[in-house]
C-alpha angles and dihedrals in degrees: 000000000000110000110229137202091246147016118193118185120194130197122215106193115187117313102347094125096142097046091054089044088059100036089052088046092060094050091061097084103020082067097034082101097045134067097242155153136217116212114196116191109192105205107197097319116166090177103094093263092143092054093049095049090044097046110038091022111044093153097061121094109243118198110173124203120191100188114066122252135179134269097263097035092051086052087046086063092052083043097058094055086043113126096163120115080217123047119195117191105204134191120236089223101061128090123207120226102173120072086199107039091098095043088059110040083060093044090054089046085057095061087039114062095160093068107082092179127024128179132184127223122280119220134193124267078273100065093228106071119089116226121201119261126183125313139178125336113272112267121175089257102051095045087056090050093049099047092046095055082235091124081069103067106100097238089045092055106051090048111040114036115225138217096252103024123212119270098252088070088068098070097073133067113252146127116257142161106285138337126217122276088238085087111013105170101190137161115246099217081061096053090045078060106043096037103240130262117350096247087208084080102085093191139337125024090040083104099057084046088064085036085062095047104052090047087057095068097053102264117123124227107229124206105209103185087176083089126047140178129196110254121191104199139213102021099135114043098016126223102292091041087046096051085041091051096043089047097045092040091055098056086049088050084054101052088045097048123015130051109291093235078072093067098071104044086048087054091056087050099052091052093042093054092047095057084049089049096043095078083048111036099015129194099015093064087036083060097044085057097056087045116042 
């Protein structure tokens, strides 16, 4: 099998047709420069997304899936048929606005070969406002700051890094723990290593899994806001899926990595931090303390 330049891997889940037709519109000149491939995996659709890809993008490769996976095994199936030296696991709901941007991320991989994962910075619709994307692994510590909205004080925040850092840390380059699976640069030859995604993570912090992985073997994880992509948010799993999944995954990530006295502790934390989150964000945290 021929290596190429690039491998992107897309997931469709359920009926996000129009999100995938934009964000495959926008690959076609970002990779016009480079020898890739586009892997699209179509997770349950009854939209005519097939017929969509097939018939305004031939030269993707369409893989269709009719029982529903999680984030990380959907992007294992796109992995499998991946030739490229670079991988790039990309979200349906992104755009990208810069016909370079992948040229030179891999350009800038290439002088780096210490970075195993890179990942550039996602804006707002508006092209202006930073999202969060990714941040350090969750210690006890970092998870109570988090869920206390104690990583937000002013003095608190600029001493002790968060989980989930505040968004003001996203506006400069550095490496950090992990970066978010919406725009996830490896090297292939890593992910032959480490295994891929853990497919027990149904969605969200399989990301930060892989993150941990690669670390492990010495490689770092390297945040490049130069570059930038729109990034939509929260098409597939919705807000109160999206806060269930985080709180049960991180328990898991716990049990598979840290000292299972941790476990507890997290759990209480957890709890703790949704009884602070139900006045202000009401019934979704209400919910996530039933449940987790």
């Amino acid at each position: 099998m021929k290596k190429l330049d690039l491998s992107v891997i897309i997931i469709n889940f359920g009926n996000t047709k129009e999100y995938t037709k934009n964000c495959l519109k926008s690959l076609i000149p970002a990779t016009k420069k480079l020898d890739s491939e586009v892997i699209l995996i179509d997770n349950i659709s009854t939209d005519g997304t097939k017929e969509m890809v097939k018939n305004g993008f031939p030269s993707v490769k369409y893989i269709r899936k009719d029982k529903a996976y999680g984030f990380g095994e959907n992007n294992n199936f796109g992995l499998e048929k991946a030739s490229g030296k670079y991988v790039l696991f990309l979200n349906n709901d992104t755009k990208i606005t810069d016909n370079n941007i992948l040229k030179e991320m891999i350009e800038w991989m290439d002088k780096n070969h210490q970075a195993g994962v890179s990942s550039c910075a996602l804006l707002d619709s508006d092209g202006k406002t930073y999202q969060r994307s990714g941040g350090y692994f969750p210690n006890l510590l970092r998870v109570l700051l988090w869920m206390s909205f104690i990583d937000d004080l002013p003095i608190i925040k600029n001493l002790i890094s968060s989980y989930h850092p505040s968004l003001s840390y996203f506006e400069k380059e550095h490496n950090q723990d992990w970066v978010t699976g919406a725009f996830y640069l490896v090297r292939k030859e890593i992910l032959d290593k480490v295994g891929g995604f853990d497919v027990n993570y149904y969605g969200y912090v399989e990301e930060t899994d892989l993150s941990f992985r690669i670390k492990k073997l010495g490689f770092k994880i390297w945040y490049l806001p130069k570059w930038s992509i729109t990034h939509y948010g929260k098409i597939s799993y919705g807000n109160e899926n999206s806060v269930i999944f985080e709180m049960k995954n991180l328990k898991l990530f716990y049990k598979k990595h840290y000292s299972a006295w941790q476990l507890p502790i997290l759990s209480i934390i957890i709890k703790i931090g949704c009884l602070i989150r139900i006045p202000i964000f009401g019934k979704t945290y209400a919910k996530a303390f039933r449940t987790i």
